[in-house]
Steps between C-alpha positions, in 0.01 A plus 500: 500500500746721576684450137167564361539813668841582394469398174325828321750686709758312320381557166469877537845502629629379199278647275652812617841391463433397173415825410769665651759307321262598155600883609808474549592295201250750299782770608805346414542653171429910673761323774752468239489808331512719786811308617697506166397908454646509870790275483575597118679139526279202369645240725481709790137578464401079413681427862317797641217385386516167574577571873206717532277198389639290698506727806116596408449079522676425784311810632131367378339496856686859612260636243202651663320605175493819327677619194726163365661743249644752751629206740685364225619837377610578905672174531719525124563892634647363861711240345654749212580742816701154624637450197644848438617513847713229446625579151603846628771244730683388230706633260321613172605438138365777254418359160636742212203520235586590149387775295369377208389815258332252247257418780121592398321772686300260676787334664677840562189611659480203684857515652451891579254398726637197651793724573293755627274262727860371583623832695185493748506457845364174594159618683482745158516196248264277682231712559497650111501120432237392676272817410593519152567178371270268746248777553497542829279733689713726745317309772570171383875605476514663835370223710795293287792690584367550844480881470293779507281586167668815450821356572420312167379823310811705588722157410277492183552913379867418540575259323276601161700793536829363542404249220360792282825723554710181436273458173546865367887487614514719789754422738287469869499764721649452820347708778664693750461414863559802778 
């Protein structure tokens, strides 16, 4: 009787896991673009990836419910903030890219701003990321980086126009501190 009992209980419990695991393999694909646009390294952003999957697994019954998209998004951001930390440890090699002037606009273009996305501060190049390329609300973004929302607008002003200046080939600014 008491199995009886249990038993829709059971069901519903995996019903819901079922669907969880449905959400968060629906967002692998957003997953991996935001981490190669923030990692600008393919390999890096398929291990970051991968570790926020299996993190967000492992993690199943942490999840209280809510927004599956901005958990992942949270987790991927905490584990790139590892993963910088301990790259900035070692010693870095600096690739040397070659100009090639027989390169079409397209790819010219495309470099300019890969170089220009490039020189951002890290809390700059995220949140542009995840508001212009994953269309993020400012909300959605704050509650991810685990700041205030206009923490995320002033983050977001600065880099469009450090990007923008980088674009039009200004050299940026540097302000003057008294």
């Amino acid at each position: 009787m008491i199995v009886e009992a249990l038993a829709p209980d059971v069901k519903d419990v995996q019903t819901a896991m079922s669907a969880f695991r449905q959400s968060v393999e629906a967002m692998i694909p957003a997953l991996r673009r935001y981490a190669r646009a923030l990692t600008r390294d393919a390999d890096a952003a398929d291990d970051l990836v991968q570790d926020t999957l299996v993190r967000a697994l492992r993690s199943e019954r942490l999840f209280l419910g809510g927004d599956v998209r901005s958990w992942l998004y949270t987790i991927l951001t905490n584990l790139n903030k590892n993963r910088r930390r301990s790259l900035a440890r070692r010693p870095q090699f600096i690739q040397l890219t070659e100009n090639n002037p027989d390169a079409s606009g397209t790819e010219a273009e495309g470099r300019d701003i890969e170089r220009a996305l490039s020189t951002l501060v890290e809390e700059q190049r995220s949140v542009l990321l995840l508001v212009m390329l994953e269309g993020m609300s400012y909300r959605e973004v704050a509650d991810i980086q685990g700041v205030p929302i206009g923490t995320v607008m002033s983050r977001l002003a600065r880099a469009r126009a450090h990007v923008k200046a980088s674009l039009e080939g200004e050299r940026p600014s540097l302000r003057r501190v008294k």
